[in-house]
N, C-alpha and C positions, 0 to 999 in steps of 0.2 A: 498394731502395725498393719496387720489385712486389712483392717476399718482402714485405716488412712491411705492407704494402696488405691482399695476400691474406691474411695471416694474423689482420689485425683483423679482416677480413670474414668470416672462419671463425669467430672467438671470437663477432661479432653473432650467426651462424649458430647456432653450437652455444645461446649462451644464451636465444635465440627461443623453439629448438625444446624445452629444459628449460621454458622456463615454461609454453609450453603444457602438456606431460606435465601439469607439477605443477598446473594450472589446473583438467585433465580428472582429475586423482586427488579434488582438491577438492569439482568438482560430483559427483565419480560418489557420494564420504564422504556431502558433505549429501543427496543423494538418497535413498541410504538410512537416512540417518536421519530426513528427512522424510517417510520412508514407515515407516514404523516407529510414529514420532510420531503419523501420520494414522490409522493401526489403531488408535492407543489410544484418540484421542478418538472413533473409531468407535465402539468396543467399552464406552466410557463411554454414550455414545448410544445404543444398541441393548439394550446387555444389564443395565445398571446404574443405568439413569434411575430417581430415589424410591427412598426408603429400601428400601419393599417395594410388592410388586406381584400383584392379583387378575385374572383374565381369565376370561371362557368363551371356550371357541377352540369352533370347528368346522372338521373336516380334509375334504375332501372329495377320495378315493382314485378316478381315474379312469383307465381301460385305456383302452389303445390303440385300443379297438375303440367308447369310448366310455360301456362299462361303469359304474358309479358305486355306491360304498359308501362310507358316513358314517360318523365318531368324531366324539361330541361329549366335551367332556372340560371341567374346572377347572383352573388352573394356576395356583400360587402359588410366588413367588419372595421368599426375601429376603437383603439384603445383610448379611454380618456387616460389611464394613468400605470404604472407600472404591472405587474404580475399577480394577476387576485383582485385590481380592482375593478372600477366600471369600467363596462364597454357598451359599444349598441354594435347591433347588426340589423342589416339589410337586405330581403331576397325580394328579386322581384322574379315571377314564372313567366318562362317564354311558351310552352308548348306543357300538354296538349290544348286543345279551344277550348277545354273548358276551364281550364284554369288561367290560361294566356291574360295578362294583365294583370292579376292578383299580386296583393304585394305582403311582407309581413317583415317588422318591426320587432326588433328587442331592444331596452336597456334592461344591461346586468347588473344587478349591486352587488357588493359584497355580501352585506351583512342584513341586509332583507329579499323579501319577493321580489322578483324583475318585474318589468312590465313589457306585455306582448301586444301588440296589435295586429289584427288584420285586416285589408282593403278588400273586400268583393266588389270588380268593377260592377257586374250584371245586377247587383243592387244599390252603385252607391253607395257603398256604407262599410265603414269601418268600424270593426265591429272589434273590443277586448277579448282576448284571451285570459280564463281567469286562472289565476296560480294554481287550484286544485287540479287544470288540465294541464298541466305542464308534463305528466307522465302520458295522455292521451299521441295516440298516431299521429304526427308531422304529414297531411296530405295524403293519406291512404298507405305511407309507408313503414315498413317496420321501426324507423329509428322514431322517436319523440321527440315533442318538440323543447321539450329540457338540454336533449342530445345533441340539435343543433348551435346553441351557444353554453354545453357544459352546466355543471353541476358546480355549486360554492363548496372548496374547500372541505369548512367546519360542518357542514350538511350531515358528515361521514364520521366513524372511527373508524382509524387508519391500522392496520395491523402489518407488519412485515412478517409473511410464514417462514420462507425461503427463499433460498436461491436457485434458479433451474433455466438447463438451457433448450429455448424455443425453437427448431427451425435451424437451427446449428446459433443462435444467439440467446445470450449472458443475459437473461432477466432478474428481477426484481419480482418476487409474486406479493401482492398486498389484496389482504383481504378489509372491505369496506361495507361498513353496517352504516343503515342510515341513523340518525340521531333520534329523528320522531319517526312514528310507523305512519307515514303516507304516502308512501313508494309502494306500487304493487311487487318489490321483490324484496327479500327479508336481507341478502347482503349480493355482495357481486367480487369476483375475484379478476384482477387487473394484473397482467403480464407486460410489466416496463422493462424498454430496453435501456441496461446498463451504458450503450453509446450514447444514444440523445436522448433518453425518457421517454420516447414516446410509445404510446400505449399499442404495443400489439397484439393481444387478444384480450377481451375482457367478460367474463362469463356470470351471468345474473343467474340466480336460484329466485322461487318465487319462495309465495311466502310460507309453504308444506317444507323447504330444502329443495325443491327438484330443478335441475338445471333447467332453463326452457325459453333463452336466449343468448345470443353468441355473436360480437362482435370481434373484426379480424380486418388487421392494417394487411393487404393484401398486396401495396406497391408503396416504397417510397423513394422520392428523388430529393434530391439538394436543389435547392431553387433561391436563390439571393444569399446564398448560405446558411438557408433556413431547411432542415429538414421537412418534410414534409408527406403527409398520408395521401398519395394522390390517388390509390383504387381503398377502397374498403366496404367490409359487408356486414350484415346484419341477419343474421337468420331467427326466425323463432321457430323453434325443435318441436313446440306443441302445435302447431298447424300447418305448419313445413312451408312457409313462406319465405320470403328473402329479399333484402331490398342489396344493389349493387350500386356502390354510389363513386362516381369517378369525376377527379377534378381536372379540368384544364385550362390553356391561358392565363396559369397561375399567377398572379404579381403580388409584392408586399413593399408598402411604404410608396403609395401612388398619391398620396397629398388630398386624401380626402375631408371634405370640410364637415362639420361638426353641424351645420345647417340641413345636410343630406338626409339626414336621422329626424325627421320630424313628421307631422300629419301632411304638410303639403306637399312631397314628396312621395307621400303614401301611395297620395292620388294622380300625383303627375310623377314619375321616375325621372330621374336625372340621365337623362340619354346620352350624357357622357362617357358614363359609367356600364352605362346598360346598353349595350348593341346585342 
């Protein structure tokens, strides 16, 4: 009779501790897929709000030491198709003289390498951007040139840690490992706001763990009823640099043509567009 006792009380036992297992495989499944899911409505918010999109940006490059040099520039974006698919984009530099006239080109694909261009007037020559640099300096500045038309998706695994609030706002923390190791950082931790998704702080570890870059939506306005990051920064904590990047004359859905986005435009700007 104690034989049979103990042995129902082993079978409670053993099936306890199965359901747990299969309870914690369950939340770990939806985790990431709710973290997954929350990049994408990010990355609809951030980088694919309006069909098409006009900006003046001004970047403001500042040293360690305090130092400070300006790019002011145009940036036109547009969508070929819904949220995650192609896009191109467009900058052309108005200031300083050394760069004034320079222009640079993306199309995004989903599901391969973009392709980047850039026009040097003072040589004529439009010159590729190769995929390997796509994590190199944007123009002497802290962000990359991946950072100005975003990362694909699938690139990442997505993980949901928690939930925490930033600043007095409801985030979403997801931590983001790239898929193949050609990222100089081993994963990046992204602080979404539960109102519109958009990213406001996002923090890179290299590839030792050590934090040593720092991104921060610093201002956002409603603008066509688009949220939108119109100051944000970029620091890297290992050289103590900082680029200050602020948008304005913001417009979205200005009717830009599909022709704008090509090499003869590289070399002549669409001074429609571009004042």
């Amino acid at each position: 009779m104690k034989g049979y006792v103990f042995s129902r009380l082993m079978l409670r036992i053993v099936k306890a501790v199965c359901l747990i297992i299969m309870l914690s495989l369950s939340v770990a499944i939806v985790y990431a897929q709710d973290g997954r899911e929350i990049m994408k409505k990010s990355e609809e918010a951030f980088l694919y709000a309006g069909k098409d999109f006009r900006v003046r940006v001004t970047m403001k490059l500042i040293s360690s030491s305090g130092k400070t040099r300006l790019r002011e520039l145009t940036m036109l974006r547009r969508n070929s198709s819904g949220s995650g698919g192609e896009q191109k984009y467009y900058i052309y530099f108005h200031r300083p003289a050394d760069v004034k006239g320079m222009t640079f080109m993306v199309y995004k694909y989903p599901d391969r390498d973009d392709d980047r261009w850039l026009f040097i007037p003072a040589l004529n020559m439009v010159r590729r951007v190769a995929a390997q640099d796509r994590a190199s300096s944007f123009v002497g500045s802290d962000f990359t040139y991946e950072d100005i038309s975003g990362r694909d998706i699938d690139e990442d695994r997505h993980e949901l840690l928690r939930e925490e609030n930033l600043n007095g706002v409801d985030c979403f923390v997801i931590k983001s490992r790239p898929v193949n190791a050609d990222m100089p950082y081993s994963y990046r931790l992204s602080w979404i706001s539960k109102k519109n998704y958009l990213p406001l702080k996002i923090e890179y570890y290299d590839l030792s763990g050590t934090l040593y870059k720092v991104f921060t939506a610093d201002e956002i306005k409603d603008i066509n009823g688009f949220p939108t990051v119109v100051k944000r920064t970029m620091r890297n904590l290992q050289s103590g640099h900082k680029t200050e990047v602020t948008f304005e004359e913001v417009k979205y859905n200005v009717g830009l043509k599909d022709s704008i986005f090509s090499e003869r435009y590289l070399r002549r700007p669409p001074r429609k567009y571009i004042r």
